[in-house]
C-alpha positions as CSV (number, residue, x, y, z in Angstrom):
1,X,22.7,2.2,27.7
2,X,26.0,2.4,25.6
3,X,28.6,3.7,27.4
4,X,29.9,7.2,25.7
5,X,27.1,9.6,23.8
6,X,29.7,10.4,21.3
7,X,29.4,6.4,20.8
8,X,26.0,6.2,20.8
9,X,25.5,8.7,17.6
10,X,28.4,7.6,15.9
11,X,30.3,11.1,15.7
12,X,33.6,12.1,17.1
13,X,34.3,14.2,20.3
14,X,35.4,17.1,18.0
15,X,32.1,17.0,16.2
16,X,30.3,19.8,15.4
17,X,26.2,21.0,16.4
18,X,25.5,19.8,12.7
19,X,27.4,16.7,12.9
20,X,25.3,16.0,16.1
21,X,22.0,16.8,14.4
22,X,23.0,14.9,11.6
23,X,23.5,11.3,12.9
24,X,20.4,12.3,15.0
25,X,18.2,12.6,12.3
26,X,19.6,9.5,10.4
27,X,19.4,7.2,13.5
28,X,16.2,8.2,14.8
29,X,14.3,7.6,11.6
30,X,15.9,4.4,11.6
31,X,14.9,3.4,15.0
32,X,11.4,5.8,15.5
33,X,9.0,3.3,17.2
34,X,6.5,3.9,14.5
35,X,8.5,2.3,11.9
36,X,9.2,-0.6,14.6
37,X,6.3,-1.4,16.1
38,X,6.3,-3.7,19.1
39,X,9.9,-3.9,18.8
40,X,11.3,-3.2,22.3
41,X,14.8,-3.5,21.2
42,X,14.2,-0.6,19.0
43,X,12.5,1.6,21.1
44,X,14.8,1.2,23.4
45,X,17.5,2.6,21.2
46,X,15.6,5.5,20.2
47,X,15.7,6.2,23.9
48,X,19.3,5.9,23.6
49,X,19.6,8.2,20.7
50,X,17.5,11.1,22.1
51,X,19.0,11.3,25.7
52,X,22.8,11.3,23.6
53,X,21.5,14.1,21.3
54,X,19.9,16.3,23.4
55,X,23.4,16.6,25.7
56,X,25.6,16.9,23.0
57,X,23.5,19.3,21.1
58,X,23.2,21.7,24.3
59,X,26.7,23.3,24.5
60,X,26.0,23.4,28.4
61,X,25.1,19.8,28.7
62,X,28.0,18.7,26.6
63,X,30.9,20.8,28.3
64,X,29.3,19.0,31.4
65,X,29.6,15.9,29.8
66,X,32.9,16.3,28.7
67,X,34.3,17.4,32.4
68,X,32.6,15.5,34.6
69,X,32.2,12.1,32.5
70,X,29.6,9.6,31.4
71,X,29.8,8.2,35.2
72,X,27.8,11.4,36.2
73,X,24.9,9.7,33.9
74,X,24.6,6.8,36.7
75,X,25.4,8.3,39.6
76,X,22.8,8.5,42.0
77,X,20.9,11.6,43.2
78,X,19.9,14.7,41.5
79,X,23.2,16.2,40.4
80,X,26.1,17.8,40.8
81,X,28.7,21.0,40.4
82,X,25.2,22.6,38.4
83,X,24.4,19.5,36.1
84,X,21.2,19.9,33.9
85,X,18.0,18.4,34.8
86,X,15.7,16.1,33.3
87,X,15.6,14.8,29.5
88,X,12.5,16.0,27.2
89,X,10.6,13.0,25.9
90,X,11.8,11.1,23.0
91,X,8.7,11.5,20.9
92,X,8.9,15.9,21.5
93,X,12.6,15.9,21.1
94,X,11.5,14.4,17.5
95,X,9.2,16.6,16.9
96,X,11.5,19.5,17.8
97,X,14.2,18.1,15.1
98,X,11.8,17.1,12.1
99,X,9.3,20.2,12.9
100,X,6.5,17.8,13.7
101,X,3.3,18.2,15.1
102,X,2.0,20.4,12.7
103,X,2.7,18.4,9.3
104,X,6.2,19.0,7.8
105,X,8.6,16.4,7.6
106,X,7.1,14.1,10.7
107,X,4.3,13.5,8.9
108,X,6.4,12.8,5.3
109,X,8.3,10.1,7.1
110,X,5.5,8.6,9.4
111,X,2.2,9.5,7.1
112,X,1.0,11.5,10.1
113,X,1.2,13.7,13.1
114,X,2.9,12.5,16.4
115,X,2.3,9.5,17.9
116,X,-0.8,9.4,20.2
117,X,0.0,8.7,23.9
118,X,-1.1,5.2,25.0
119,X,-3.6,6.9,27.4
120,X,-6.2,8.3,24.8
121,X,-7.6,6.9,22.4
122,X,-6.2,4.7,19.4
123,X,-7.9,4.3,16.2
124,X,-8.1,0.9,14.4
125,X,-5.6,-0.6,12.3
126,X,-7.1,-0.2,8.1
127,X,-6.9,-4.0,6.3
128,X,-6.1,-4.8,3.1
129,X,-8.1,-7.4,1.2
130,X,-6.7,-9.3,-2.1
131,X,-10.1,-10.2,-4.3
132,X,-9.7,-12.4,-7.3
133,X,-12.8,-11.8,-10.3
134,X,-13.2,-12.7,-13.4
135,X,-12.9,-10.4,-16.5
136,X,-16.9,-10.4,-16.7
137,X,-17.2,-9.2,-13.2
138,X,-14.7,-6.9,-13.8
139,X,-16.5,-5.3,-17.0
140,X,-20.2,-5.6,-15.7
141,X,-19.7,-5.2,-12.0
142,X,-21.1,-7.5,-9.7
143,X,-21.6,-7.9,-5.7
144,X,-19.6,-10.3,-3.5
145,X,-19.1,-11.4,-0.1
146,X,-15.5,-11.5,1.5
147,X,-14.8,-13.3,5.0
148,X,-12.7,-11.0,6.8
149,X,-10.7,-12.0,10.0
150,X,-10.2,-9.0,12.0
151,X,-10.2,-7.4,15.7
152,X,-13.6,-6.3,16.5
153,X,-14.8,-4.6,19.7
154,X,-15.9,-7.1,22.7
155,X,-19.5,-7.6,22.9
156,X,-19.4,-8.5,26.3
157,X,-17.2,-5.4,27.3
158,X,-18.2,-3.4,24.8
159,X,-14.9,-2.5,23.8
160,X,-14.1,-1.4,27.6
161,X,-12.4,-4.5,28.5
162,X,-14.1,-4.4,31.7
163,X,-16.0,-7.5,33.5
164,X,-20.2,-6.3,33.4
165,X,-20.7,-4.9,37.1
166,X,-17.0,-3.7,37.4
167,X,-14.8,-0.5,36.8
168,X,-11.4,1.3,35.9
169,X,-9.9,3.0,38.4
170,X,-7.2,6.0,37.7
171,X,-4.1,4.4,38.4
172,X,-2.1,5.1,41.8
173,X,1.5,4.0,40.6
174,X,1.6,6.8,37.7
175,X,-1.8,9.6,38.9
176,X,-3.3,8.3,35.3
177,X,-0.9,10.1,33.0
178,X,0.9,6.7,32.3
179,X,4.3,7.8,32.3
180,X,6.2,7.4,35.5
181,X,9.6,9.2,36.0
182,X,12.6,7.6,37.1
183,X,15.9,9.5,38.4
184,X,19.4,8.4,37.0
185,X,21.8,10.1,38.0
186,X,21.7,14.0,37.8
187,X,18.8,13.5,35.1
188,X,15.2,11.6,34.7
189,X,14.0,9.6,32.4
190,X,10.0,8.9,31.7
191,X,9.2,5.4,31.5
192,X,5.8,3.6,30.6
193,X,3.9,2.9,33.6
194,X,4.4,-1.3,34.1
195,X,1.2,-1.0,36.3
196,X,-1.3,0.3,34.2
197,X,0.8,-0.9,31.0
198,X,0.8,3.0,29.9
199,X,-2.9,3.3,30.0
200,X,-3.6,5.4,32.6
201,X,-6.4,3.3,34.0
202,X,-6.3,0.0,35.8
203,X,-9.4,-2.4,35.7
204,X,-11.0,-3.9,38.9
205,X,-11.6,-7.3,37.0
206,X,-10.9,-7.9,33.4
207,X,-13.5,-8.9,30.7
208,X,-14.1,-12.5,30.6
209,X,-14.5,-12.7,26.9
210,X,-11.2,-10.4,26.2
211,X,-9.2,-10.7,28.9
212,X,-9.5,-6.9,29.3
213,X,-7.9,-6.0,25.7
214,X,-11.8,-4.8,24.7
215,X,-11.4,-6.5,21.4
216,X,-11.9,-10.2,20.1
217,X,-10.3,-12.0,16.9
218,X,-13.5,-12.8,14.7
219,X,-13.6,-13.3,10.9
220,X,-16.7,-11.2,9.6
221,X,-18.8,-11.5,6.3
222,X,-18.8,-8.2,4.2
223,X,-20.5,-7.3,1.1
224,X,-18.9,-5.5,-1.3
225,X,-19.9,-4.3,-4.1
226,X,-18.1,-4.0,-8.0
227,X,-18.9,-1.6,-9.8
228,X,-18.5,-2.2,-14.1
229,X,-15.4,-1.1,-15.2
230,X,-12.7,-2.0,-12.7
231,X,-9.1,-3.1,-13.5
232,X,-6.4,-5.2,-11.7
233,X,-5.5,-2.5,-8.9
234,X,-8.5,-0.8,-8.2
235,X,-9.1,-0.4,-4.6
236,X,-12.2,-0.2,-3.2
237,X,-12.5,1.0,0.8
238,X,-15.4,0.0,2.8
239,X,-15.3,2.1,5.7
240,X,-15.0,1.2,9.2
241,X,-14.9,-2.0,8.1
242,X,-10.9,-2.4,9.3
243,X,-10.0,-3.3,13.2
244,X,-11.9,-1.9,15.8
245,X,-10.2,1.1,17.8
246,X,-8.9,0.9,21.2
247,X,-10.2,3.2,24.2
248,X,-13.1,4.4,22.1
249,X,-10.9,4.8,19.3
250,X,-12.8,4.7,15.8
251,X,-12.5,1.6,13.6
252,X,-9.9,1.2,10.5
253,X,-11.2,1.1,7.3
254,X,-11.5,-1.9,5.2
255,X,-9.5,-1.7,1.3
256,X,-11.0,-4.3,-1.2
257,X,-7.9,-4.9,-4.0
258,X,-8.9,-6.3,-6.6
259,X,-7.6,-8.6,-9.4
260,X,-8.6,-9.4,-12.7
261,X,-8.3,-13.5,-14.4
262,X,-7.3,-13.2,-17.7
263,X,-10.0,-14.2,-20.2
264,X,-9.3,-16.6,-23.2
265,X,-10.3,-14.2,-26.0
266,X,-10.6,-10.1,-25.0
267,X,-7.3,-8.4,-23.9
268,X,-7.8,-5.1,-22.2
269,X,-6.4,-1.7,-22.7
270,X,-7.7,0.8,-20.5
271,X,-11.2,1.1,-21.7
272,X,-10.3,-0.8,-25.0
273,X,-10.9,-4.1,-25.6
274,X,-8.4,-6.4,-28.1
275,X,-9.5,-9.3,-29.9
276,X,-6.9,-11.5,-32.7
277,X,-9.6,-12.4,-35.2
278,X,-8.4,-15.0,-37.9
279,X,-10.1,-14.6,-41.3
280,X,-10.5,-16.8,-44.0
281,X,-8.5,-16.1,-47.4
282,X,-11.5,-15.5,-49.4
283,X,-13.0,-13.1,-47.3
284,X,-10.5,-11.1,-46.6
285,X,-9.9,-11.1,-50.5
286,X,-13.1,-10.2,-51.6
287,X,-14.5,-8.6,-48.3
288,X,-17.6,-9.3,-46.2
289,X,-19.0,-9.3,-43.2
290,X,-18.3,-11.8,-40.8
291,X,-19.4,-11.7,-36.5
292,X,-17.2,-11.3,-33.8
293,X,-17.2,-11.8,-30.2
294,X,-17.8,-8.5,-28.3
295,X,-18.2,-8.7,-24.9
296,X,-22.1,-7.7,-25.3
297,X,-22.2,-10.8,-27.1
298,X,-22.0,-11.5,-31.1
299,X,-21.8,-8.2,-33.8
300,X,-20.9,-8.0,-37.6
301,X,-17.8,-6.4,-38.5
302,X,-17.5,-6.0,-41.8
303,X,-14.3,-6.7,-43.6
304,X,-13.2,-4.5,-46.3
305,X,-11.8,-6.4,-49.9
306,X,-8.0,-6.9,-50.2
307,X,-7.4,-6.8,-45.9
308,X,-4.0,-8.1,-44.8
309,X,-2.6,-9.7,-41.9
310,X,-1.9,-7.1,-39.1
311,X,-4.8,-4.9,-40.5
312,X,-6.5,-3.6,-37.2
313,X,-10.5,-2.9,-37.6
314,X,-12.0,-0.4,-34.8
315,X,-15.6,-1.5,-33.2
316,X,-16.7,1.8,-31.5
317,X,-18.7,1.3,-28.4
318,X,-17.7,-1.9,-28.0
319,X,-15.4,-1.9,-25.3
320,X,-15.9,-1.9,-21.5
321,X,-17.9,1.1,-19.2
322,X,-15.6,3.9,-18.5
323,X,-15.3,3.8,-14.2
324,X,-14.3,7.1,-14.8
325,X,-16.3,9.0,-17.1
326,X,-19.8,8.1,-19.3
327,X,-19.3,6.0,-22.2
328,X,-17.6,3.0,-23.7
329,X,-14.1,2.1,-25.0
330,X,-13.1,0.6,-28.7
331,X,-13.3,-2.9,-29.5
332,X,-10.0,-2.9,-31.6
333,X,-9.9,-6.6,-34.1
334,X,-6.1,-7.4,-35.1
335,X,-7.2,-9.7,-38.5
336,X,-4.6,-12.7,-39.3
337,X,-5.3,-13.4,-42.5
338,X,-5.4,-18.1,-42.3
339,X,-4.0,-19.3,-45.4
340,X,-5.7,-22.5,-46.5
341,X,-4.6,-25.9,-45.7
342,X,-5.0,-29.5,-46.7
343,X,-6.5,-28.9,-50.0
344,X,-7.8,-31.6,-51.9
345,X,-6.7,-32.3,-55.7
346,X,-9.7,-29.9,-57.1
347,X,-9.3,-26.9,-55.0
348,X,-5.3,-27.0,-55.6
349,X,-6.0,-27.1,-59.5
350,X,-9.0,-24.2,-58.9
351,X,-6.1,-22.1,-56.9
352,X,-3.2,-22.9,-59.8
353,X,-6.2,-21.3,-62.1
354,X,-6.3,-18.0,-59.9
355,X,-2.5,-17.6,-60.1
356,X,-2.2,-18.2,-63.6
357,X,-4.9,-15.1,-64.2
358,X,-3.6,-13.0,-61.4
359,X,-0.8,-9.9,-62.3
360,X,1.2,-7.5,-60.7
361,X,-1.7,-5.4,-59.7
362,X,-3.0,-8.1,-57.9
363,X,-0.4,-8.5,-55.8
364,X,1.0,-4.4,-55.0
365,X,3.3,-5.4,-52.4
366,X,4.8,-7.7,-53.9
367,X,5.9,-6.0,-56.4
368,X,6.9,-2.9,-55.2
369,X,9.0,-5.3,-53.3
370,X,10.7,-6.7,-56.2
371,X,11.4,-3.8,-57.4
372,X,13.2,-2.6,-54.8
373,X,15.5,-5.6,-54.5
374,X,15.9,-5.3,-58.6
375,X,17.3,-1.4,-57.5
376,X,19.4,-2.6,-55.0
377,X,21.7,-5.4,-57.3
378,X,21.7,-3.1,-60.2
């Protein structure tokens, strides 16, 4: 325990209510036991924090304070000269502060309402899965089996942590709320019960299997099925398929994320598919109709006379099922037009023919680019 409140929220004796509230609210977010789980350390200063607080923020408790000293705090016995009584607990001094227990900012900063006493029930934990599929799973859906190694309820037990043929019995030590109160100095303090470990409930002989935690580490097959259309990020959640509760608690829920391989010809664009197509230079000079790779398998495209390089050609229907709606994307072709290589003595002479008939209108963009540099050294 530090030795001065004042020191404990970082404020100055002259400090003001807000200044209290303040550093309150800044260090008990930072060291709220639900954003450190299992970290005693931290829990222990949030303990810290709420006991400072809720003296200095009662202008009785702090003019006490301030007279009589923090060596009032450990002093024996239940008070003196008209000291306050016991603290509020931690959790429902938070709740007080940040309006919780019926959503507002509680449940912003924790993603729910306040923290369920160890004695009830807990539900599981949810579990994140990372699946790797390829692009064809991905655009025609597919089913798959995932090992999972999670907590799942004893068999033995059935969850109870209890040895078949024994019992729990409410605990003496804490009268089954477990939460005991200790007395320091002129105020209390509630502390975890250390003999039922908070539950409530101690067991006459523990669960052979479990060792009385009423769950056991197994790794579980699942099936999960794809539908067609998915995309690197989808998430698919297979309920109570997380970590099983605690104290009849309900099981987590189990989310599938999925990732798509790259594939060696189709890029993807939402529901569009892109393909780099590389045409001949006679075709795309003449036109035709040449056959492309869809992911349904070969179709014609036909290719329009006089096509250039970047020229993109739109195959509707082609693309990959919507996950969202009915229907199909765009197959979208980006045409690089290949200009011949290695040519042997006859074709060169055949091509030097073609160039000696070809003129300007052959060649538009050429020539509106020459004439633009002609304009510009006028």
């Amino acid at each position: 325990m530090a030795k001065d409140f004042y020191e404990t929220l970082g404020v100055p004796r002259s400090g003001s209510k807000d200044d209290m509230k303040k550093a309150y609210r800044k260090l008990a977010v930072k060291y709220h036991p639900d954003k450190n789980p299992d970290d005693e350390k931290a829990e222990g200063k949030f303990k810290e924090i709420s006991t400072a607080y809720e003296v200095l923020s009662d202008s009785g408790k702090r003019k006490m304070y301030d007279r009589v000293g923090h060596e009032a705090y450990t002093r024996r016995g239940s008070g003196a000269g008209g000291a306050p009584g016991g603290f509020t607990d931690p959790s429902d001094l938070f709740s007080q502060v940040f309006g919780g227990g019926g959503g507002g900012i509680f449940d912003e900063l924790f993603g729910g309402g306040r923290r369920q006493r160890r004695t009830g029930p807990q539900p599981g934990a949810d579990l994140r899965y990372d699946l790797h599929i390829d692009f064809e799973d991905a655009v025609y859906g597919t089913d798959k089996q995932v090992d999972v190694a999670k907590a799942e309820a004893c068999e033995r037990c059935r969850g109870e942590g209890v040895e078949p043929g024994s019992r729990k019995t409410t605990c003496n030590q804490c009268g089954g709320s477990g939460q005991i109160t200790m007395s320091q100095g002129f105020f209390s303090v509630r502390q975890i019960c250390h003999t039922c470990s908070g539950t409530g409930e101690v067991i006459e002989r523990q669960c052979s299997a479990c060792s009385g935690h009423g769950r056991v580490q197994r790794t579980k097959k699942i099936e999960i099925h794809i539908p067609a259309g998915v995309d690197t990020g989808s998430r698919l959640r297979v309920s109570g398929e997380g970590e099983a509760g605690q104290r009849g608690g309900p099981p987590g829920d189990l989310y599938i994320v999925l990732l798509v391989e790259e594939h060696g010809i189709f890029k993807r664009s939402d529901d569009d598919v892109l393909v780099d197509l590389p045409v001949d230079y006679t075709t795309a000079a003449l036109g035709g109709t040449i056959s492309v790779p869809t992911i349904s398998g070969m179709a014609n495209l036909k290719i329009p006379a006089g096509t250039q390089t970047g020229s993109i050609l739109r195959m509707r229907g082609k693309g990959i099922p919507s996950i969202r709606h009915q229907g199909r994307g765009d197959q979208h072709v980006h045409i690089t037009v290949e200009i011949p290589k290695n040519l042997n003595r006859e074709q060169r002479e055949k091509l030097k023919e073609f160039a000696e008939l070809c003129d300007n209108d052959v060649h538009p963009m050429r020539e509106r680019f020459l004439k633009k540099v002609k304009k510009m050294f006028k």
